[in-house]
DRENTIVEX-540474 format. One record per residue: residue in three letters; x, y, z of N, C-alpha, C in turn. Coordinates in steps of 0.02 Angstrom, whole numbers, padded with zeros to 5 digits, always signed. Layout:
<drenkes>
ALAXYZXYZXYZ;...
</drenkes>
This chain:
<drenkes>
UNK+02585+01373+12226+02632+01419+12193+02607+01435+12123;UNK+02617+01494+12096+02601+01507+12029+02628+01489+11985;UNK+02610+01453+11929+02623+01428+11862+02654+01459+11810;UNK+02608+01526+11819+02632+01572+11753+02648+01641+11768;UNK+02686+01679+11742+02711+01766+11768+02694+01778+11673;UNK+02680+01832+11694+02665+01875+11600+02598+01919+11606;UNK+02584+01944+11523+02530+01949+11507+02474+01911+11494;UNK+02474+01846+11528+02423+01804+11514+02417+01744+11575;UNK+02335+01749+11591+02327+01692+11630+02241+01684+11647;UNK+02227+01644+11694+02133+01643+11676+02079+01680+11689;UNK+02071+01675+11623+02018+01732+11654+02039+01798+11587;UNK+02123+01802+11576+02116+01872+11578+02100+01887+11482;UNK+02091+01937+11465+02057+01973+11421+02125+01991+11358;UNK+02154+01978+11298+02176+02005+11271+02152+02010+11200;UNK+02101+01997+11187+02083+02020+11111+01988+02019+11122;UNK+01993+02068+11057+01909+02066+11058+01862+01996+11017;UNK+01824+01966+11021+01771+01903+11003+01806+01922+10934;UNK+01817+01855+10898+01846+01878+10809+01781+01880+10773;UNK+01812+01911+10725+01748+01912+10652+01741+01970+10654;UNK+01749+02022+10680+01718+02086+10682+01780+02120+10690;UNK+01793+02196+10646+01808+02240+10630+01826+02296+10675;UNK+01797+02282+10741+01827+02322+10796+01890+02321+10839;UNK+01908+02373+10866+01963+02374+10890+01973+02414+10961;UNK+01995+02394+11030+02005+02438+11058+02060+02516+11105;UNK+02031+02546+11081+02071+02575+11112+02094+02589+11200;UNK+02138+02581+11230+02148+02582+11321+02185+02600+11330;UNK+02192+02659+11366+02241+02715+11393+02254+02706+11473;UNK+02301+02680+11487+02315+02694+11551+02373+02757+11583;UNK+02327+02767+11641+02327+02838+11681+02368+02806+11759;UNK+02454+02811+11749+02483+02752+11810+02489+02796+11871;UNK+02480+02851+11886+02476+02900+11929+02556+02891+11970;UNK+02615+02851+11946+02663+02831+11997+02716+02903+11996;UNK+02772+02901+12037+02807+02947+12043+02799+02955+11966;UNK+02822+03022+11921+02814+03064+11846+02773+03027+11835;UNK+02710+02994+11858+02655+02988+11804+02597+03008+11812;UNK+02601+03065+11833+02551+03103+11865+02511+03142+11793;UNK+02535+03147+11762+02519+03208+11689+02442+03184+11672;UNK+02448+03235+11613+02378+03212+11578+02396+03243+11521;UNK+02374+03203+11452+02389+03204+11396+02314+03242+11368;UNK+02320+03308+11362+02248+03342+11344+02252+03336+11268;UNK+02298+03351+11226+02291+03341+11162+02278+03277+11148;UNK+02287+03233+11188+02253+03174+11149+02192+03154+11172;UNK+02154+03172+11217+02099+03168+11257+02050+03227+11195;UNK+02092+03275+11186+02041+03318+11163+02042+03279+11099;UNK+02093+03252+11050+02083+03205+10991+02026+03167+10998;UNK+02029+03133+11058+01973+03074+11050+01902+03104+11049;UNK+01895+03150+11083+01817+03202+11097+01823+03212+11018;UNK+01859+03251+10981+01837+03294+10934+01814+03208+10884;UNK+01844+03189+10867+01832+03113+10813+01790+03073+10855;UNK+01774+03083+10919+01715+03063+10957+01742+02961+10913;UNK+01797+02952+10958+01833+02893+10953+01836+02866+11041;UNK+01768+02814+11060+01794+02789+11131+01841+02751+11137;UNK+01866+02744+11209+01922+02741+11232+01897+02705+11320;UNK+01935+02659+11320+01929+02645+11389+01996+02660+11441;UNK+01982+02680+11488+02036+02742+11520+02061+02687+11591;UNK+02123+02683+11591+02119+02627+11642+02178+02681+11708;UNK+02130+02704+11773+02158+02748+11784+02184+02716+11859;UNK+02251+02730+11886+02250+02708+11938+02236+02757+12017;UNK+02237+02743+12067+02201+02789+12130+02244+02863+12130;UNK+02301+02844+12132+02369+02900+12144+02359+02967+12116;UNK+02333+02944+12021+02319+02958+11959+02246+03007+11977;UNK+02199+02978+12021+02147+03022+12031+02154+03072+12091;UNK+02210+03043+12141+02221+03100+12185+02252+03173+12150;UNK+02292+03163+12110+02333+03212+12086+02295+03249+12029;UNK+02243+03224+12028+02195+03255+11935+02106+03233+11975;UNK+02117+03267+12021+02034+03219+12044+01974+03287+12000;UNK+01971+03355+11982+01928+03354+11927+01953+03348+11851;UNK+01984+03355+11847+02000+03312+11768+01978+03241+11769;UNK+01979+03188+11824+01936+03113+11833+01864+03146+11806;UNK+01845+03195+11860+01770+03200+11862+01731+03204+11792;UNK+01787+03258+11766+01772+03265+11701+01747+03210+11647;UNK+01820+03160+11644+01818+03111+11621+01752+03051+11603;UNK+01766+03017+11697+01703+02984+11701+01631+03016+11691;UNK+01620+03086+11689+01518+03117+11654+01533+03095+11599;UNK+01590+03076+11537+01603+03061+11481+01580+03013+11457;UNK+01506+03003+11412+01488+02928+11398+01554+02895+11337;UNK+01569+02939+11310+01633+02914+11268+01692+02869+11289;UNK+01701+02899+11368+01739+02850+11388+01718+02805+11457;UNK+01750+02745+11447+01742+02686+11478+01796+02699+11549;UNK+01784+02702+11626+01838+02712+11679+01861+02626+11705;UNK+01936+02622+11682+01921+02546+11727+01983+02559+11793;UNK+01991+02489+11818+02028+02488+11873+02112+02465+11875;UNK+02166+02532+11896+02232+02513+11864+02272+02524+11909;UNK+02233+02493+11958+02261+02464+12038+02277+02537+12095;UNK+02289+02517+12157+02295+02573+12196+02364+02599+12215;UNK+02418+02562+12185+02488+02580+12181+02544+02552+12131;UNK+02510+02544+12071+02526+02545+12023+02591+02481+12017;UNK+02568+02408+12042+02606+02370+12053+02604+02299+11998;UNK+02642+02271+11983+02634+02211+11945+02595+02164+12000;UNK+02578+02105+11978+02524+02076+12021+02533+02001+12043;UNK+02609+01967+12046+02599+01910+12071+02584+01910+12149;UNK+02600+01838+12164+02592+01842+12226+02648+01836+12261;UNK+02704+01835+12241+02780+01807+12277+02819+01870+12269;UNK+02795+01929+12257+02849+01996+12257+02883+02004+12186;UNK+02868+01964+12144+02914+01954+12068+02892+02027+12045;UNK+02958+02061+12024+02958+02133+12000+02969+02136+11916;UNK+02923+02177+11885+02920+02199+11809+02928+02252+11790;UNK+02973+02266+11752+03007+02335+11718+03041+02364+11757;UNK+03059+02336+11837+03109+02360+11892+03045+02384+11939;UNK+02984+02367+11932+02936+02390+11994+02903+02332+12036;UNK+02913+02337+12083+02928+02269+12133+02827+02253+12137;UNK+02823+02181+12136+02755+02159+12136+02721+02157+12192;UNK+02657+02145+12190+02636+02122+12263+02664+02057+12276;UNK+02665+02053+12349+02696+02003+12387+02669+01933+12410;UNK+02617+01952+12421+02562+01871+12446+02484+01897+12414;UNK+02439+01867+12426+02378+01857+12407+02354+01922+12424;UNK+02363+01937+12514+02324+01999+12536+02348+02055+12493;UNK+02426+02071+12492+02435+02107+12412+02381+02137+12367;UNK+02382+02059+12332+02353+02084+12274+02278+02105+12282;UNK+02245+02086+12335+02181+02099+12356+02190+02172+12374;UNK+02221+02213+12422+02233+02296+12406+02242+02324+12354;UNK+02294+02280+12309+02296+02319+12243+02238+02334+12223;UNK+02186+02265+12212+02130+02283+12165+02058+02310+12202;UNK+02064+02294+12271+02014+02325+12304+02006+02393+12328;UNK+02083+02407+12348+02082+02485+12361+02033+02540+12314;UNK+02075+02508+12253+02058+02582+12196+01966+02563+12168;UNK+01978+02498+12165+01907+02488+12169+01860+02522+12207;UNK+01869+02512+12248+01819+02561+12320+01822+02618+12302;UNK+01884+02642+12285+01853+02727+12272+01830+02730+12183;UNK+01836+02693+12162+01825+02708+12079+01722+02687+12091;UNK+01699+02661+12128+01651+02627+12157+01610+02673+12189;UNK+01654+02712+12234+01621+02761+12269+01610+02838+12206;UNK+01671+02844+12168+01668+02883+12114+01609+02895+12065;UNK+01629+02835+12038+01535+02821+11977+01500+02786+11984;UNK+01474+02779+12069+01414+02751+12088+01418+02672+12064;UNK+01459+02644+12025+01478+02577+12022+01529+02555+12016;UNK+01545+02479+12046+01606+02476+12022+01638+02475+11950;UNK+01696+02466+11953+01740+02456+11864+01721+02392+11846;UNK+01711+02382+11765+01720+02291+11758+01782+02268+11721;UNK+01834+02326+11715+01883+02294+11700+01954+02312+11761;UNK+01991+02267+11757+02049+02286+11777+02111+02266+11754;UNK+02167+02322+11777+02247+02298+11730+02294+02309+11775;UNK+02326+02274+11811+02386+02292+11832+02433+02359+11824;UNK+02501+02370+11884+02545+02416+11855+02584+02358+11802;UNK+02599+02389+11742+02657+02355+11694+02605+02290+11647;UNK+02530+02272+11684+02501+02235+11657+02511+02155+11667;UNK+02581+02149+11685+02594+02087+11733+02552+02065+11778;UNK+02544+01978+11786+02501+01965+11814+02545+01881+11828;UNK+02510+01846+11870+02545+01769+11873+02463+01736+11876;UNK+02456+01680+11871+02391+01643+11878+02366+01649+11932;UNK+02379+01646+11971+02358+01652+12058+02300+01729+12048;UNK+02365+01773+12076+02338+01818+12051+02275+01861+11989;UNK+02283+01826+11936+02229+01843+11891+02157+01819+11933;UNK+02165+01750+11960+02092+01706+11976+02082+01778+12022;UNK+02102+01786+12086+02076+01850+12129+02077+01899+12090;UNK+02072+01917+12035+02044+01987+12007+01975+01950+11971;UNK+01970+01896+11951+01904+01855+11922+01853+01845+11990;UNK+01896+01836+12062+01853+01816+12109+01816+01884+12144;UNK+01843+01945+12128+01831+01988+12147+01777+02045+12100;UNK+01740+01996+12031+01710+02049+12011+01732+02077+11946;UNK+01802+02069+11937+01814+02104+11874+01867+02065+11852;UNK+01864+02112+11754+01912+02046+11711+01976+02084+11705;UNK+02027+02027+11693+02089+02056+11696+02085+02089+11618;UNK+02138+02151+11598+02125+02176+11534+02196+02175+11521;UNK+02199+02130+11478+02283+02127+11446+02283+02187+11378;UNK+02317+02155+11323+02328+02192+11263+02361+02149+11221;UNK+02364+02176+11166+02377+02115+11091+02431+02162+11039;UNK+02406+02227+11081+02455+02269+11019+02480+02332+11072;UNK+02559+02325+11078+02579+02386+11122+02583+02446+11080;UNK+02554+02514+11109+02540+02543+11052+02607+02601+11052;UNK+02624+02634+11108+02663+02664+11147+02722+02634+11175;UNK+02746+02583+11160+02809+02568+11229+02806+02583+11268;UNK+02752+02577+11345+02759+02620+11405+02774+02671+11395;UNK+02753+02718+11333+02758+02786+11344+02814+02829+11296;UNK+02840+02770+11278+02927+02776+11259+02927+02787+11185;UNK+02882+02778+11123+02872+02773+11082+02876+02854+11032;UNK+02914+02849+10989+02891+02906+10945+02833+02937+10918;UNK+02789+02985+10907+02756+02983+10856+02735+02928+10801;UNK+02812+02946+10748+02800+02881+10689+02789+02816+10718;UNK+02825+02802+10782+02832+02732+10812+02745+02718+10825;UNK+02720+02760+10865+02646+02754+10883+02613+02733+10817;UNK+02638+02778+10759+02559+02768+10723+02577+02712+10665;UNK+02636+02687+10652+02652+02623+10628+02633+02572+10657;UNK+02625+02582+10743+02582+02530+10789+02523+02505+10764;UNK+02503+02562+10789+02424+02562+10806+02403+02551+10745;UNK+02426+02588+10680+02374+02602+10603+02384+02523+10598;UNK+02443+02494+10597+02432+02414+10584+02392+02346+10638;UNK+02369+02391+10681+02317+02343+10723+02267+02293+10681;UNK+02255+02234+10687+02223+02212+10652+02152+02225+10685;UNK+02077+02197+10662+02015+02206+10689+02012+02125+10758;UNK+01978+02153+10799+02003+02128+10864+02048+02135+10913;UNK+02090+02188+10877+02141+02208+10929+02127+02249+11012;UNK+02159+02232+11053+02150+02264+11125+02240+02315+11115;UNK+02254+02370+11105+02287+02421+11107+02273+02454+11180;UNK+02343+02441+11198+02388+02491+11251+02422+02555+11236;UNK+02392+02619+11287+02453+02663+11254+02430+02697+11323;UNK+02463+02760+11341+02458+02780+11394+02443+02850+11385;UNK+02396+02895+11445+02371+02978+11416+02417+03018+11485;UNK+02447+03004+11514+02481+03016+11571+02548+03031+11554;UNK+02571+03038+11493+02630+03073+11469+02612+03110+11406;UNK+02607+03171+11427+02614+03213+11376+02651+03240+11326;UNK+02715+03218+11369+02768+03253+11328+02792+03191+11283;UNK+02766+03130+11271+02768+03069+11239+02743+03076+11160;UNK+02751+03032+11114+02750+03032+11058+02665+03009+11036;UNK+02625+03001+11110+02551+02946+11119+02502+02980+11047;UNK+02509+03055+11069+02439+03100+11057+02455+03080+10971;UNK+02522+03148+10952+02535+03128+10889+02538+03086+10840;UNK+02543+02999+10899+02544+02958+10859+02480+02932+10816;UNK+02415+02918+10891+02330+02906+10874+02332+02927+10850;UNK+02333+03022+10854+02296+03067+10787+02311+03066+10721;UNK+02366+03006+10691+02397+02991+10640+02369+02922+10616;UNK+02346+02878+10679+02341+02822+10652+02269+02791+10657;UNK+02211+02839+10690+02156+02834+10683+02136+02829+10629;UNK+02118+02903+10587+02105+02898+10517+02123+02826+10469;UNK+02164+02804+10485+02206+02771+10426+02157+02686+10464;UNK+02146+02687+10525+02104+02642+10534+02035+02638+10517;UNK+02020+02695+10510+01941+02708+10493+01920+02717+10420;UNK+01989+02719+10397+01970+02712+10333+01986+02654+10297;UNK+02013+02577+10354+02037+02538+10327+01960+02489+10349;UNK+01880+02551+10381+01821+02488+10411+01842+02495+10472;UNK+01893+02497+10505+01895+02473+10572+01852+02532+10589;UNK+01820+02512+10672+01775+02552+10715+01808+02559+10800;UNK+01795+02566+10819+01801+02580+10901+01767+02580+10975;UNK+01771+02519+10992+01722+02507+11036+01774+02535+11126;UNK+01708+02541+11166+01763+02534+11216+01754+02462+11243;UNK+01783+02441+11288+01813+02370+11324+01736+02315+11333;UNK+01686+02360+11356+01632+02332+11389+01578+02348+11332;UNK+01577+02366+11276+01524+02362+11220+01560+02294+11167;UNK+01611+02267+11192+01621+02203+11155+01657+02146+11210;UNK+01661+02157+11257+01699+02100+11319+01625+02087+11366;UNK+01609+02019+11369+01545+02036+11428+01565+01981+11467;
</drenkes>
């Protein structure tokens, strides 16, 4: 039976190596019923300040936007990881997060992360090396089969967005106060959200505080 339910368990990833001044940025793309969108003003933010970003997109998410993906992944700027194939929290006993019901047993969570894998795999000729749950929930069980399968679980240290829910000001009071090492959550799949306005407010104010911007896999190995 599993030990632990949360954002944390082995294996998984929530801050960058300390001592260093970087920070990342990770956008997840949940493709679930309304989360189909795409946040172009903030996509086009990150191109123009040429600020990477690791994009954590789930399968649903590429059916509904499959050349806007294409686009994406030719992008050396951004990093594509794996954000499951139905956008589910990840224990193994059915335990539901934010009201979205989990996987159920082991084989579960092995579709979650293998499905979207396979096509993210078949997509950019390799697989992803990161992966995140729907909601980011995870129980211990579960995390080890995303470690046994190849890739690291990718938590976060600083919510940047509230699932999406966040103001503008709310975003960039987030994010501008990230410390260096931070792993930042925010999501590009709602547009009509406070996400874009907020980065494009709270970048600068990081870059001028030294901080830099790596994506997930130029500082996680």
């Amino acid at each position: 039976m599993p030990r632990s339910w949360g954002f944390d368990g082995p294996g998984v990833v929530h801050a960058l190596p300390k001592g260093k001044r970087e920070i990342a940025l990770t956008f997840d793309a949940c493709g679930c019923p309304g989360g189909s969108g795409y946040d172009q003003p903030l996509i086009d933010f990150l191109r123009k300040r040429e600020v990477p970003a690791t994009l954590f997109i789930n399968s649903r998410w590429i059916e509904a936007n499959p050349s806007l993906f294409r686009r994406l992944a030719a992008e050396p700027l951004f990093e594509i990881a794996n954000h499951g194939t139905r956008h589910r929290p990840l224990p193994v006993t059915g335990r539901s997060a934010y009201g979205i019901p989990g996987t159920r047993d082991a084989g579960e969570v092995y579709d979650e992360i293998a499905g979207n894998r396979a096509e993210l795999t078949r997509l950019l000729g390799a697989p992803p090396h990161f992966f995140r749950s729907g909601t980011a929930y995870c129980d211990d069980v579960a995390a080890r089969i995303v470690t046994d399968l190849g890739e690291r679980f990718a938590s976060f240290s600083v919510n940047g967005d509230g699932g999406a829910t966040f103001t503008p000001e709310q975003v960039r009071t987030t994010v501008a106060s990230a410390p260096g090492g931070s792993i930042v959550i925010c999501h590009m799949n709602h547009p009509e959200g406070g996400t874009a306005q907020g980065i494009a407010a709270a970048v600068p104010r990081l870059l001028a505080r030294g901080h830099t911007f790596v994506r997930l896999s130029d500082a996680v190995h």
